[in-house]
C-alpha positions in Angstrom: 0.0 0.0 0.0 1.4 3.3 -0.9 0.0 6.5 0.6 0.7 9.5 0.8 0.0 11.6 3.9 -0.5 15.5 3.0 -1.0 17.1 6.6 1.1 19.8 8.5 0.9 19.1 11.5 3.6 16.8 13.1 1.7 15.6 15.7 -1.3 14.4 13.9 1.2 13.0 11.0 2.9 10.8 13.8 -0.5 9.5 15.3 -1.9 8.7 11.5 1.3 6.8 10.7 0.8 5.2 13.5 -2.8 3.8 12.7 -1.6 3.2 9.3 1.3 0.8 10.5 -0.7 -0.8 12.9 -3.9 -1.1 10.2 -2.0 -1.8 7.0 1.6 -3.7 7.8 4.2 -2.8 5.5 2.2 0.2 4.2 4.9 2.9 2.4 3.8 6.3 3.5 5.1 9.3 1.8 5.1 12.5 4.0 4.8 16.7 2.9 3.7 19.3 4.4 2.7 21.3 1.9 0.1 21.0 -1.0 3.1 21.8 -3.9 5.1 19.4 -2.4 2.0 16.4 -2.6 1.2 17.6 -6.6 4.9 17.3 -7.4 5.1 13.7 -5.6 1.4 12.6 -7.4 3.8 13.8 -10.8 6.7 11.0 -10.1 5.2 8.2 -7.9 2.1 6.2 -8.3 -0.5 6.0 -4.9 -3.0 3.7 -3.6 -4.2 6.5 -1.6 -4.1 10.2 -0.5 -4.7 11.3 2.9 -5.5 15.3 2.8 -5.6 17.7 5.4 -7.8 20.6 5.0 -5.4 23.3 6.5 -2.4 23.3 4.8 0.2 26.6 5.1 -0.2 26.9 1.1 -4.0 25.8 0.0 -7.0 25.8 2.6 -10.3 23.8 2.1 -11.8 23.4 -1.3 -8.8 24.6 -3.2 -6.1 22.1 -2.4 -9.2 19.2 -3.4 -9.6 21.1 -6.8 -6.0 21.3 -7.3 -5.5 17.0 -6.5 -8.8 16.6 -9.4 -7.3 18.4 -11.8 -4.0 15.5 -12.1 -3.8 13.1 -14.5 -3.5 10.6 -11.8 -6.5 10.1 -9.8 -6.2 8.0 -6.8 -9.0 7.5 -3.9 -9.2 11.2 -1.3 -9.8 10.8 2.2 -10.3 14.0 3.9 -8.6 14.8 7.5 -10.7 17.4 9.4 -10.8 18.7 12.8 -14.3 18.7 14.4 -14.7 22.3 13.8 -14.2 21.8 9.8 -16.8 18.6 9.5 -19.1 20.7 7.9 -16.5 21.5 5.0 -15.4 17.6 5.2 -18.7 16.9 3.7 -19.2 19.5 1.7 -15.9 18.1 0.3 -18.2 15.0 -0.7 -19.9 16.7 -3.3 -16.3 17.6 -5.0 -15.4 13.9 -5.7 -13.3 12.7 -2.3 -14.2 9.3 -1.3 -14.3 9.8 2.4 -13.7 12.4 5.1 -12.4 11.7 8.9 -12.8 13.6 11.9 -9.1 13.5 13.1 -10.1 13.0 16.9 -12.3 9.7 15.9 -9.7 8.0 13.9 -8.1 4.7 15.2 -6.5 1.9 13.1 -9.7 0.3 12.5 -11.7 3.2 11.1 -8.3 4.2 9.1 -7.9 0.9 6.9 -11.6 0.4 6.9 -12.3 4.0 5.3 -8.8 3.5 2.9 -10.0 0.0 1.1 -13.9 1.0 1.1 -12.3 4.4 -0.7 -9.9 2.0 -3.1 -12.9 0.1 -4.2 -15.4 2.6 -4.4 -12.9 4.3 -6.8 -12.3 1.1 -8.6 -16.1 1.3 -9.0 -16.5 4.8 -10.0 -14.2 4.9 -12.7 -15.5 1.6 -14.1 -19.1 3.5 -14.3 -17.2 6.6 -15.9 -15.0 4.2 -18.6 -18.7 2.5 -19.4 -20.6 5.9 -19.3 -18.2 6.8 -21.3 -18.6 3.9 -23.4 -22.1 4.1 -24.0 -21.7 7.9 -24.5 -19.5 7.2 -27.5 -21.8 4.7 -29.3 -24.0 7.2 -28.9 -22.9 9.8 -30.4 -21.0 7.9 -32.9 -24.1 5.9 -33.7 -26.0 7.1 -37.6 -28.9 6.6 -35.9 -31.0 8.8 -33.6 -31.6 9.2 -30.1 -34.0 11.1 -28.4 -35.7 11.2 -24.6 -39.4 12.0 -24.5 -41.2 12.7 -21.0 -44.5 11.7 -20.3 -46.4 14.8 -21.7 -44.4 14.3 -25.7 -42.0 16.9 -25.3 -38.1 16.4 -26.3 -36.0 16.9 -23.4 -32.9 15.3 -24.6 -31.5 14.8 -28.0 -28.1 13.1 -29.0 -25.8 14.8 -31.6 -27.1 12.4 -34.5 -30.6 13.2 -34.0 -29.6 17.0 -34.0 -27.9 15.8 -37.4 -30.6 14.0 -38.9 -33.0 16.6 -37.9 -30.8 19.8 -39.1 -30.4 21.1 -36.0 -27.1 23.0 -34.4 -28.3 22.3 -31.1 -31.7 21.3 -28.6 -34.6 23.0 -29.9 -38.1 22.4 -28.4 -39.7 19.6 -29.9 -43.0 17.9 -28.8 -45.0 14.8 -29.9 -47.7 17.3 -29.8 -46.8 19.9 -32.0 -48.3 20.5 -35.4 -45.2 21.6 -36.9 -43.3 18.9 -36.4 -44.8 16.2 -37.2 -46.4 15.6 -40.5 -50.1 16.6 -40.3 -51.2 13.2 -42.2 -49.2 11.0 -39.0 -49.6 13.5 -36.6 -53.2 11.7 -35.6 -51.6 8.5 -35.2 -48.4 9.1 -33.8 -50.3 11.0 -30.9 -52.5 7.8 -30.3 -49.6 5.2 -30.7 -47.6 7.4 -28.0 -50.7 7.4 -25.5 -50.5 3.7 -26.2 -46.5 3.5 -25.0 -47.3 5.8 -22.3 -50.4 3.7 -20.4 -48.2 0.9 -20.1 -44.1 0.0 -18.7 -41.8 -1.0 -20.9 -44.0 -1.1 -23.7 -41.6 -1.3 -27.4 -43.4 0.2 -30.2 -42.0 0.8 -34.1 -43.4 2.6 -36.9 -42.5 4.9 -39.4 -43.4 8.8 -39.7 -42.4 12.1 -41.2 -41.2 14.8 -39.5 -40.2 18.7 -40.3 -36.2 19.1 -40.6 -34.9 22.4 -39.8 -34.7 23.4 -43.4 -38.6 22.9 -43.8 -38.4 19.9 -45.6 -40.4 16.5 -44.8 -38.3 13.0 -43.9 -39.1 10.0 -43.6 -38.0 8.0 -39.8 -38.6 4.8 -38.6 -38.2 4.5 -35.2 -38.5 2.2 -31.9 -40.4 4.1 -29.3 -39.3 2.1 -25.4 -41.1 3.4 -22.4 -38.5 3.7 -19.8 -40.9 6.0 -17.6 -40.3 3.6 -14.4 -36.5 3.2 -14.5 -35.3 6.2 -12.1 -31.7 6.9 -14.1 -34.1 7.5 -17.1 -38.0 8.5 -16.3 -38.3 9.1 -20.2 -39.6 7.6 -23.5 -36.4 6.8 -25.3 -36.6 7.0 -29.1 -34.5 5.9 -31.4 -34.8 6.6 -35.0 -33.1 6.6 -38.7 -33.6 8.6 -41.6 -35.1 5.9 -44.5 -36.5 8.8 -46.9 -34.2 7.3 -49.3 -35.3 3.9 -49.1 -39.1 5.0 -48.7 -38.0 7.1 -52.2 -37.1 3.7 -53.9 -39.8 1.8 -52.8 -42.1 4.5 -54.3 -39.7 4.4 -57.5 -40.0 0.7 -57.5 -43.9 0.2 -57.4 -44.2 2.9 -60.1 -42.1 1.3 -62.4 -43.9 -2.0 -61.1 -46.9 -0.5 -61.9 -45.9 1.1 -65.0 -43.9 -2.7 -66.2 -47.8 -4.5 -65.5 -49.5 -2.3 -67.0 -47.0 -2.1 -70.4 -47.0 -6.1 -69.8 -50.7 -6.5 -70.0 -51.2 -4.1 -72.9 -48.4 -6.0 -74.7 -50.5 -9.3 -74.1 -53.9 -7.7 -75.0 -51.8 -6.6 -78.6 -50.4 -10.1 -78.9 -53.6 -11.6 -78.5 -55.3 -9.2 -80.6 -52.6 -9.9 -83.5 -53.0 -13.8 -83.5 -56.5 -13.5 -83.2 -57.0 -11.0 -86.2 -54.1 -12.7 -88.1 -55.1 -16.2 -87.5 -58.5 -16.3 -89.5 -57.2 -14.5 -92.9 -53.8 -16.6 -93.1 -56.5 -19.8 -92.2 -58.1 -18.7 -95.6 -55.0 -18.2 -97.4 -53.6 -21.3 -96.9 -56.9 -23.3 -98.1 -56.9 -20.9 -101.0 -53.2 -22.4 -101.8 -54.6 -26.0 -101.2 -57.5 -25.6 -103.1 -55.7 -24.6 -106.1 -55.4 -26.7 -109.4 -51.4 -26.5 -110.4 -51.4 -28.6 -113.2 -54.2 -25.6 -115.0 -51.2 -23.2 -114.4 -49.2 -23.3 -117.4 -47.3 -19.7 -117.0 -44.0 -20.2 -115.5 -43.9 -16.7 -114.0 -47.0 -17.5 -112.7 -46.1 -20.6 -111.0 -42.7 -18.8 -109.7 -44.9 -16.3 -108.4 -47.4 -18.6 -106.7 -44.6 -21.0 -105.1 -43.2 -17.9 -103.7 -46.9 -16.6 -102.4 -47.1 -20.3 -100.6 -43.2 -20.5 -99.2 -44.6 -16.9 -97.2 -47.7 -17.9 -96.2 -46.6 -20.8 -94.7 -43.9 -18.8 -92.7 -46.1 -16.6 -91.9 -47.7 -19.8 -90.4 -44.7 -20.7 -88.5 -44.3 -17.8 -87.2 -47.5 -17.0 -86.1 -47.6 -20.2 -83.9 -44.4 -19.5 -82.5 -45.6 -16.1 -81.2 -48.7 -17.7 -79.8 -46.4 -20.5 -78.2 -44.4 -17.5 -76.5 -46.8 -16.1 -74.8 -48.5 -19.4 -73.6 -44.8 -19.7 -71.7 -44.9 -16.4 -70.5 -48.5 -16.6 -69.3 -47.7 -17.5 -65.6 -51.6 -19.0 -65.0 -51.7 -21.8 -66.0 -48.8 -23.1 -64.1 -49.1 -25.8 -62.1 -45.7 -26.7 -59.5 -45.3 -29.7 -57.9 -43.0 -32.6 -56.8 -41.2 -34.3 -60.1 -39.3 -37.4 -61.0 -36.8 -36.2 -63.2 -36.7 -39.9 -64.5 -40.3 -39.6 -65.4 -40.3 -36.4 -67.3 -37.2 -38.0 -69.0 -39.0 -41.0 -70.2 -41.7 -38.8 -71.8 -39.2 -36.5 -73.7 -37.4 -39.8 -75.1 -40.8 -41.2 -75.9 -41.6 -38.2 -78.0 -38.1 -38.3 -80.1 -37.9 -41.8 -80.4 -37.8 -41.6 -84.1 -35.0 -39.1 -84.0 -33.1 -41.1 -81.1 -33.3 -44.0 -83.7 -32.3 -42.5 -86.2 -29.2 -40.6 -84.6 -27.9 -44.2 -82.7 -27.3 -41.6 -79.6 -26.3 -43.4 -76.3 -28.5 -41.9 -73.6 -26.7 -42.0 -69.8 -28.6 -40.4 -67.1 -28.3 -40.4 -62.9 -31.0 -39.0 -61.2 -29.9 -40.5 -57.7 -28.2 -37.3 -56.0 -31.6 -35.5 -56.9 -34.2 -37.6 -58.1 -37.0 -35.0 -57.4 -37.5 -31.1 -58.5 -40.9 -29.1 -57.8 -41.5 -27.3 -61.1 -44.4 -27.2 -63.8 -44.3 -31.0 -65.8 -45.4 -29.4 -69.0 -42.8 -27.1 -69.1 -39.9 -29.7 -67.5 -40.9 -32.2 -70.5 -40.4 -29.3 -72.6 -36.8 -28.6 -71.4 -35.8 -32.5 -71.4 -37.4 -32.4 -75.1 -35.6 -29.1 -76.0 -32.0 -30.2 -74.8 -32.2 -33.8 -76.4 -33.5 -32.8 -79.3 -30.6 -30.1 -79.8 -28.3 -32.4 -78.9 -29.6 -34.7 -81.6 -29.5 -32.2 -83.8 -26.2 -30.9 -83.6 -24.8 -34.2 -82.9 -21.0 -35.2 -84.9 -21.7 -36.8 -87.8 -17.7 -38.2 -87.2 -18.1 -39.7 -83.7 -21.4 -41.5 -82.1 -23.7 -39.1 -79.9 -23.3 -39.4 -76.5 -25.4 -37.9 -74.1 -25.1 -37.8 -70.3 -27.7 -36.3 -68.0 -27.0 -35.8 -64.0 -28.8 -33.9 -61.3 -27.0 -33.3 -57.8 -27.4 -30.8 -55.0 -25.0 -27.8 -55.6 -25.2 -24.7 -52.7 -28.4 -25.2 -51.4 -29.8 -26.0 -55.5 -30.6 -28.3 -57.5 -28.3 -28.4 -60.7 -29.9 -30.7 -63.8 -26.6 -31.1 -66.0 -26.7 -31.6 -69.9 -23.3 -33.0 -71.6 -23.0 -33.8 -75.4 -20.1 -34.4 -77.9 -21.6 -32.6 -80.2 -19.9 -30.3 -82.9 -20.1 -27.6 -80.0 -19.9 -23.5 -80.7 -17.6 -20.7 -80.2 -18.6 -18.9 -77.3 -16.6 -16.1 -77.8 -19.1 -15.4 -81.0 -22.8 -16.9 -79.2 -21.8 -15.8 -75.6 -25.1 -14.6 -74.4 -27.4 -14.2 -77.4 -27.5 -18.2 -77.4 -30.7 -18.1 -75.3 -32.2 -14.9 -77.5 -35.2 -15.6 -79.3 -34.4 -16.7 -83.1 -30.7 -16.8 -82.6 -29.3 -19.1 -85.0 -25.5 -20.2 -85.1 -25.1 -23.4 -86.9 -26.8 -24.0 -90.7 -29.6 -26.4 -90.3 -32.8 -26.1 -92.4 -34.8 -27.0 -89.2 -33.3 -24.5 -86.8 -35.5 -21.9 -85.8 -33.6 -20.4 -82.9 -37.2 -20.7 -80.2 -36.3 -23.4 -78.5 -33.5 -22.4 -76.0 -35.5 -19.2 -75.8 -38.8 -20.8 -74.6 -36.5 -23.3 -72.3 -34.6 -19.9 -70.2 -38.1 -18.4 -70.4 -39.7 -21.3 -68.7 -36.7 -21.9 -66.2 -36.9 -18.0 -65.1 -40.9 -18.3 -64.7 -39.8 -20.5 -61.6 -37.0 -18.3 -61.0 -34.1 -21.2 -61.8 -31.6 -20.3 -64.0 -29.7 -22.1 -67.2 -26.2 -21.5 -68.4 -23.9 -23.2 -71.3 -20.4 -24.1 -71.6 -19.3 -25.4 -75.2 -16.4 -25.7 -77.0 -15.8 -26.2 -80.9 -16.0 -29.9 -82.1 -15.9 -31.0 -79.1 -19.1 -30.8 -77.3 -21.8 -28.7 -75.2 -22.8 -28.6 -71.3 -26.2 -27.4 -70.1 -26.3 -26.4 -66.7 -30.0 -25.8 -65.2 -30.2 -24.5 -61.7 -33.8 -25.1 -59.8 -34.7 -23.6 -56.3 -35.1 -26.3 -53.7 -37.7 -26.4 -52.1 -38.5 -28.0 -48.7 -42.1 -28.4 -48.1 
């Protein structure tokens, strides 16, 4: 233990160290007479404790306690007083010393009883001022808001980022109640939902509101209202709060342009139908027109050139037509029906439907369902993938080299992934990169290639918000790769 003993009087200095000695064994005390003397030892020497006398030749009362607080080291103050200065020994209280002692009642007892309460009331008080200061910090280095509210709605304590986030320099008067502050369309049920917090203890309520800044303008806050009314050290509403007038902005941005997109979506659809509808019965009467002609009565070559050209459009026209009307069946999202699938059924029905061409081609089909047998998706539209992606492979198959064909589904972060791998005469990606899945993109010369189907199968995979990517390389093959949501019902 290290104290040092401030006190003039050589008497009382000889009686203290002796209660020190006899209370604390092997205590160091350091000795001076003189307040200077004490603020130059506090400067080199680090002490448990400072015993202070009141009536010192340089510095009387008050003064000489100011002086010791205004160090950077701050150890534990017991006051020595004589019985005619008890008054100021308590007054002394109030300016941060830990203890006082009336120098006629002190024995070795009450000495080391009033030095380790003082050490570990100190301990204590600077542990509350490090997490005062703590919390004071986060405070004010928080982006959000804090405000106290007493029970009538009126501000009576703002931190320095509400002052910010209102515009303010410094505490104004603000109050739940006032018509200026609070946006006259929430002002109704702000008042209510504060009368609600109010009527009841600890009560945690959140909603969002405008308020006035300082500049006049309106912003949005969402805030956290906590009725800390009954807690003593508080007796307030606390609110806390953050600007979201940007966010509340995008949100209105994003349903307009919602909006705007549905309603653009369902006139497009309206003009779709109306064009297949209106087209569908004239080009129905121009194609039994060609059928019901008599060729053999047309003798004029010119004629016939002209005519065989007339019948290549219209039938094109045809085609085209029905792939339009097919487009839009993919894109119409009601008649959609998701459940649980066997990916080895819906396989079986695609090869079932191009069994000619599988025939035909002698491709060698490998699939594994087992790492993920099932998918919940739309079967119409899965048969239409599996009949899409076989068929092209067919298609595009090396007329060099047998097709081969392997078909796997596994889990793959949290998805499903459906993988289809040919050795077919594969593309350049550096030339299809991305407009492979475009609709009527066509990269390879075949008379049947109409550049829909890889359109409709991204189309029907984004419907159920998967995904499908390719990897190919030039004469030597193409990999599908078709990501599905799980789903765990």
């Amino acid at each position: 233990m290290n104290v040092l003993l401030i006190e003039d009087n050589e008497g009382d200095f000889l009686l203290v160290q002796t209660y020190l000695l006899e209370g604390i064994p092997g205590a160091i005390i350091t000795h001076v007479e003189f307040l200077t003397e004490g603020l130059k030892a506090l400067e080199k020497t680090f002490f448990d404790v400072i015993l202070l006398d009141l009536s010192l030749p340089d510095s009387k009362g008050e003064n000489s306690i100011t002086q010791l607080k205004l160090l950077k080291q701050q150890p534990p103050i017991i006051v020595l007083t004589g019985s005619s200065d008890k008054q100021i020994g308590i007054n002394s209280l109030r300016l941060g010393v830990q203890d006082y002692l009336v120098k006629d009642e002190i024995n070795e007892t009450i000495l080391q009883k009033s030095i380790s309460y003082s050490i570990e009331r100190k301990k204590n008080q600077q542990q509350l001022e490090q997490s005062e200061k703590r919390f004071r910090a986060l405070i004010e280095n928080s982006t959000d808001g804090l405000a106290e509210i007493n029970s009538n709605g009126v501000v009576i304590e703002m931190s320095q980022s509400a002052l910010n986030i209102l515009g303010y320099t410094n505490k104004v008067n603000l109050s739940f109640a006032n018509l200026n502050f609070i946006h006259p369309d929430d002002l109704k049920r702000i008042l209510l939902l504060f009368n609600l917090i109010v009527s009841e203890h600890n009560k945690v309520k959140s909603t969002q509101f405008r308020v006035k800044r300082a500049s006049g303008n309106y912003i949005w806050l969402e805030a956290n209202f906590h009725n800390l009314l009954h807690e003593p050290a508080v007796n307030a509403v606390v609110l806390n709060f953050r600007d979201i007038t940007g966010r509340i902005q995008n949100e209105q941005d994003r349903k307009a342009l919602i909006d705007e997109l549905t309603t653009s979506n369902t006139d497009l659809k309206q003009y779709t139908y109306m064009a297949s509808h209106n087209l569908r019965a004239p080009l129905t009467n121009l194609i039994s027109i060609i059928n019901m002609m008599d060729w053999e009565v047309i003798k004029d070559e010119t004629c016939i050139s002209l005519l065989n050209a007339f019948k290549e459009s219209t039938y094109k026209l045809n085609d085209t037509l029905n792939d339009m009307i097919e487009v839009v069946l993919v894109k119409k999202m009601a008649d959609i029906t998701v459940k649980e699938i066997a990916f080895e059924n819906v396989y079986q029905m695609a090869v079932q439907l191009l069994q000619p061409q599988l025939l035909q081609s002698g491709a060698i089909l490998h699939t594994d369902f087992a790492s993920a047998p099932l998918v919940y998706f739309d079967v119409v539209h899965l048969k239409n993938v599996f009949t899409v992606l076989i068929g092209n492979a067919i298609k595009y198959a090396a007329t060099e080299r047998t097709l081969q064909l392997n078909i796997t589904s596994n889990i793959k972060d949290g998805e499903i992934q459906l993988v289809f791998s040919d050795n077919g005469i594969g593309m350049d990606m550096e030339v299809v990169k991305d407009k492979i899945f475009g609709l009527y993109q066509r990269f390879h010369n075949k008379d049947d290639s109409k550049g829909l189907g890889l359109y409709m199968v991204r189309s029907q995979m984004n419907t159920h918000s998967g995904s499908i990517s390719v990897d190919s390389t030039l004469n030597k093959g193409t990999i599908f790769t078709l990501l599905f949501k799980k789903i765990i019902v």
